[in-house]
PAKE-906830 format. One line per field, with one value per residue (C-alpha): x, y, z; residue in three letters; residue number from 1. Coordinates in Angstrom, 2 decimals. Layout:
<sites>
xx: X, ...
yy: Y, ...
zz: Z, ...
residu: ALA, ...
num: NUM, ...
</sites>
This chain:
<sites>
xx: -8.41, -7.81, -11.27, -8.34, -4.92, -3.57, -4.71, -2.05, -1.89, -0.45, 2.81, 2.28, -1.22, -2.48, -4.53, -7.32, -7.20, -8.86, -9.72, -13.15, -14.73, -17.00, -15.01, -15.76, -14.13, -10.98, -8.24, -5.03, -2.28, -0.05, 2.32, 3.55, 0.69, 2.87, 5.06, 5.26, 2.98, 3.79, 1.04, 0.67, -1.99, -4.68, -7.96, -9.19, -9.30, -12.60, -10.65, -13.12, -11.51, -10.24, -12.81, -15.28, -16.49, -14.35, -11.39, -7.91, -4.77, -2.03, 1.07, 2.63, 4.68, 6.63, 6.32, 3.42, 3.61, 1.80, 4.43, 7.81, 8.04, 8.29, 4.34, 2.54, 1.35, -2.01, -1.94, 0.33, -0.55, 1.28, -0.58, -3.83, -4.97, -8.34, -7.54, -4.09, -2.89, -1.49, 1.63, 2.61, 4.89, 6.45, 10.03, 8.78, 6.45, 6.93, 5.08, 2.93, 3.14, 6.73, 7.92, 10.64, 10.76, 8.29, 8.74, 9.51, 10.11, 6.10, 5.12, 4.00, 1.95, -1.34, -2.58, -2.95, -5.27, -2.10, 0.46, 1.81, 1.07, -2.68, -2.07, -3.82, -4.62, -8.38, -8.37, -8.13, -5.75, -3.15, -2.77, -2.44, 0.26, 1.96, 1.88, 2.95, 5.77, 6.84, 6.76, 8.83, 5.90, 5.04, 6.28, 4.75, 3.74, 5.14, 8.03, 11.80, 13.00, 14.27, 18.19, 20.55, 21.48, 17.67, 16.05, 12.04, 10.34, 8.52
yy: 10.10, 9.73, 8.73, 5.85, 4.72, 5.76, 9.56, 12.19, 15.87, 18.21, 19.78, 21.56, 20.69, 18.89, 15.69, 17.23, 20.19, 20.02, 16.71, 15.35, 13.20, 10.62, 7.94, 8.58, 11.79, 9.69, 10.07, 8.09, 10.26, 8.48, 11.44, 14.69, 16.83, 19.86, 19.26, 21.06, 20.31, 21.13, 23.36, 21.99, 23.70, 26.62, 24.68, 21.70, 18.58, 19.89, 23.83, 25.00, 27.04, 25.04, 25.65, 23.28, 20.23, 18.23, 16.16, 16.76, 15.67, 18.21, 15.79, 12.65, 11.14, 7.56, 5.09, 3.55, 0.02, -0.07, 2.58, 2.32, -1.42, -4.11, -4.69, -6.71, -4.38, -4.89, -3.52, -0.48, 2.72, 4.79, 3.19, 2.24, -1.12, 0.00, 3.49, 2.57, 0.83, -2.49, -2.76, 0.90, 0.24, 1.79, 0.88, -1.18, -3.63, -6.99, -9.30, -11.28, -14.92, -15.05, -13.27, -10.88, -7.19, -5.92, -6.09, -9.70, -11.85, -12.49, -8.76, -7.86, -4.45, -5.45, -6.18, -9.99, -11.39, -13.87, -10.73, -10.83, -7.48, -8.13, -10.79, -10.26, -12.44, -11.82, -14.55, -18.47, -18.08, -16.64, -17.75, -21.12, -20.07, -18.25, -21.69, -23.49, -21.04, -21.67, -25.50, -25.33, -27.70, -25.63, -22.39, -19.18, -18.82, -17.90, -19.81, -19.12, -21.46, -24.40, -25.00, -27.36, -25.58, -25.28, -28.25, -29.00, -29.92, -32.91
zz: 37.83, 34.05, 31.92, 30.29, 31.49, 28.05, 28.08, 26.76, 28.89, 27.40, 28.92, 32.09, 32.39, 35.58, 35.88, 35.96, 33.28, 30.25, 30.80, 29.93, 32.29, 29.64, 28.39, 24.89, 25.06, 26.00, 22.69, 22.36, 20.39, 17.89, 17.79, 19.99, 19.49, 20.60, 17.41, 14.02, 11.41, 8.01, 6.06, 2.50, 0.31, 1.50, -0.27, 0.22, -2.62, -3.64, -4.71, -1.83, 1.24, 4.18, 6.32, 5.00, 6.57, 4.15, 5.42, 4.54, 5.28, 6.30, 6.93, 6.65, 8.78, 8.48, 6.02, 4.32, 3.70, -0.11, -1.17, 0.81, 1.12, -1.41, -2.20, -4.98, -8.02, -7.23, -4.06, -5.03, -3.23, -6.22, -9.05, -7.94, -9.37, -10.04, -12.13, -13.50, -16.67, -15.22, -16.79, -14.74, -11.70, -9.28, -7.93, -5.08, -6.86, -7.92, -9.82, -7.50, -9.78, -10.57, -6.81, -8.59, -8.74, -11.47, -14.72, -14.42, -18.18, -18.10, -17.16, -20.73, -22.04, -21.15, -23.92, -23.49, -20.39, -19.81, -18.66, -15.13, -14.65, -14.31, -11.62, -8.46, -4.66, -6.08, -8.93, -8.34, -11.75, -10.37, -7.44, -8.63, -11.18, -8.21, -6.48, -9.30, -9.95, -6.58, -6.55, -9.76, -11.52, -13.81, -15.68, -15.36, -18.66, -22.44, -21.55, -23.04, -25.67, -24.69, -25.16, -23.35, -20.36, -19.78, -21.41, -21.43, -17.76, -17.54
residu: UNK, UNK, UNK, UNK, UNK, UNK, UNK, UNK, UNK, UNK, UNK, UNK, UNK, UNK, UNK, UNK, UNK, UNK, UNK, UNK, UNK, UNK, UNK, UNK, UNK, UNK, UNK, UNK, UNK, UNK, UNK, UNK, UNK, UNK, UNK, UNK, UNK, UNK, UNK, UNK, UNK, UNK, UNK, UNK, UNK, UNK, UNK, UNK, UNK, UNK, UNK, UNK, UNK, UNK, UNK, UNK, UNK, UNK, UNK, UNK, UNK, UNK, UNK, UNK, UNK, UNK, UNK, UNK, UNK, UNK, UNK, UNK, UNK, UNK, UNK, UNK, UNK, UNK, UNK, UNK, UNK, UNK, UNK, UNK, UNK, UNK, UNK, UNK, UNK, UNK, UNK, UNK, UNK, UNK, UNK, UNK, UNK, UNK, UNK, UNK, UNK, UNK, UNK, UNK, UNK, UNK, UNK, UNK, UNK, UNK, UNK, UNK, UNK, UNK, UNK, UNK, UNK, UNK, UNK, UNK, UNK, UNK, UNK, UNK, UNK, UNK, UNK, UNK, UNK, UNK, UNK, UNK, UNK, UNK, UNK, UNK, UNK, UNK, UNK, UNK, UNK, UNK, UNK, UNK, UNK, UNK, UNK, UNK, UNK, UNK, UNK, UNK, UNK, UNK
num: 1, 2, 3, 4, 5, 6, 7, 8, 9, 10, 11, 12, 13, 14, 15, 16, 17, 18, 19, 20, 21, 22, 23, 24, 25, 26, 27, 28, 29, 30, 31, 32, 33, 34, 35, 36, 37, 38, 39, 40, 41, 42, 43, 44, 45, 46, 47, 48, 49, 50, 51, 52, 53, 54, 55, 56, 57, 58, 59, 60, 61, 62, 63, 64, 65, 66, 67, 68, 69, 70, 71, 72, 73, 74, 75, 76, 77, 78, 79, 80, 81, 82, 83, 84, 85, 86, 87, 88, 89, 90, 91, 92, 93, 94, 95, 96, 97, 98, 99, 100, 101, 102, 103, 104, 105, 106, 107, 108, 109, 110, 111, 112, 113, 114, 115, 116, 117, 118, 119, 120, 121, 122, 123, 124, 125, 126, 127, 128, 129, 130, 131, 132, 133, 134, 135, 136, 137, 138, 139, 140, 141, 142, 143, 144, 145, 146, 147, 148, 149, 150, 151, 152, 153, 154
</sites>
């Protein structure tokens, strides 16, 4: 019998071939482990041969939700929030206060601590001007001028 009910064999082996019999040893595959895997590079991150103890990642396969789906710019896989300039997006980020596709009006250079594109979840700040923004009480900041077919809230 199988060490777990969710064990993968490899074709044409029996139950009880290659199989280890501690329950650690048991390993759930994501994927077809008989398929092709695509070599990228010969070293390793490090410029060190492959054979090092260093882990590396040989293929991709699907999508990643920080990078192929709408995401806020904070949490952008393409532009990390920590080692990027702010006001750099990629074509799936939107501005987490105003809830458009990045830049939005407020987005700014970065320069000024009141730009959009420093908004993160993190910051009590934003989220209440996200919350505002949504509620319609408030603007999001640096409003437009005022004319008649948008006058002054209240």
């Amino acid at each position: 019998e199988l060490p777990c009910d969710d064990a993968v064999l490899k074709k044409g082996e029996s139950d009880d071939a290659g199989v280890a019999t501690d329950d650690d040893d048991c390993v759930v595959l994501d994927g077809d482990p008989d398929g092709a895997v695509a070599v990228v590079g010969r070293k390793g991150a490090a410029g060190n041969d492959v054979s090092s103890d260093e882990l590396q990642i040989v293929a991709e396969k699907g999508q990643v939700a920080c990078r192929d789906f709408p995401h806020s710019r904070h949490l952008c896989s393409n532009f990390p929030f920590g080692t990027t300039s702010h006001e750099k997006h990629c074509t799936m980020c939107y501005c987490f206060v105003c809830d458009v596709r990045a830049p939005c009006d407020y987005w700014g250079t970065g320069l000024s601590i009141d730009d959009h594109c420093h908004a993160t979840d993190k910051e009590t700040r934003w989220k209440t001007l996200r919350l505002a923004f949504k509620c319609k009480g408030l603007r999001a900041s640096n409003p437009e001028k005022e004319n008649a077919m948008y006058p002054a809230m209240a």
